[in-house]
N, C-alpha and C positions, 0 to 999 in steps of 0.2 A: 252861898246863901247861909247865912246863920238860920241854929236849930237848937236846942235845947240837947243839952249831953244829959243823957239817962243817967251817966254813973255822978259827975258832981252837979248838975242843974245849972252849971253857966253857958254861957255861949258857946256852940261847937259850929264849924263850918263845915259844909254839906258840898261835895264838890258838885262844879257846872253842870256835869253829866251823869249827876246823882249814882255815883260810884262808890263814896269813900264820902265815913262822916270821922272828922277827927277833931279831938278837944286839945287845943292848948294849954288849959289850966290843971288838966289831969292825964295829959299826955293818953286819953284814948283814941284808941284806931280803929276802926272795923267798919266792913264792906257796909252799904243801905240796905242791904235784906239784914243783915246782922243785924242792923240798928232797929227795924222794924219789929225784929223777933223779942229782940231784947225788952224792946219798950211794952210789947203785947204781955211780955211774960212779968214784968216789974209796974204796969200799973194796970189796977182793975179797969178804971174807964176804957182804957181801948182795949183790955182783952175781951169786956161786953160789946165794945163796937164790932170786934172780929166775928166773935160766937155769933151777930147777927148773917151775917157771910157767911159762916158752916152752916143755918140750918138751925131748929132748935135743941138748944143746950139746958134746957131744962134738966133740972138737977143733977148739973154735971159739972167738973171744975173745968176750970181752964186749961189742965191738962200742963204736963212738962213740955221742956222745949222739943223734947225726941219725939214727942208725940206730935206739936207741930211739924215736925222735919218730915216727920211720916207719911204727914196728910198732905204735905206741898208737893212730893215727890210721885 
């Protein structure tokens, strides 16, 4: 399944069993929770879709990625 690569924005393939997203134009590799984190942490829109899921985040940031690792765990 093609999917948008967070780090250069072309097409990245998402494997069958949503395992492994990897870009050929930029030679990224990382697991689909990686990709998830990454993308929540690098664009606002889905780090506000997430904070809808914690609960509210009223004046509060998005937080680091340790700080999501934190709360998944």
């Amino acid at each position: 399944m093609k999917i948008i690569c967070p780090k250069c924005k072309k097409g990245a393939n998402l494997s069958p069993d949503f395992s492994m997203v990897r870009c050929e134009n930029c030679d990224l590799e990382m697991s689909y929770g990686e990709y998830v984190k990454f993308v929540a942490h690098n664009d606002l829109v889905y780090s506000d879709i997430l904070g809808d899921y914690t609960g509210s985040t009223e004046g509060e940031t998005a937080g680091t990625l340790d700080d999501w690792d934190s709360q998944s765990g």
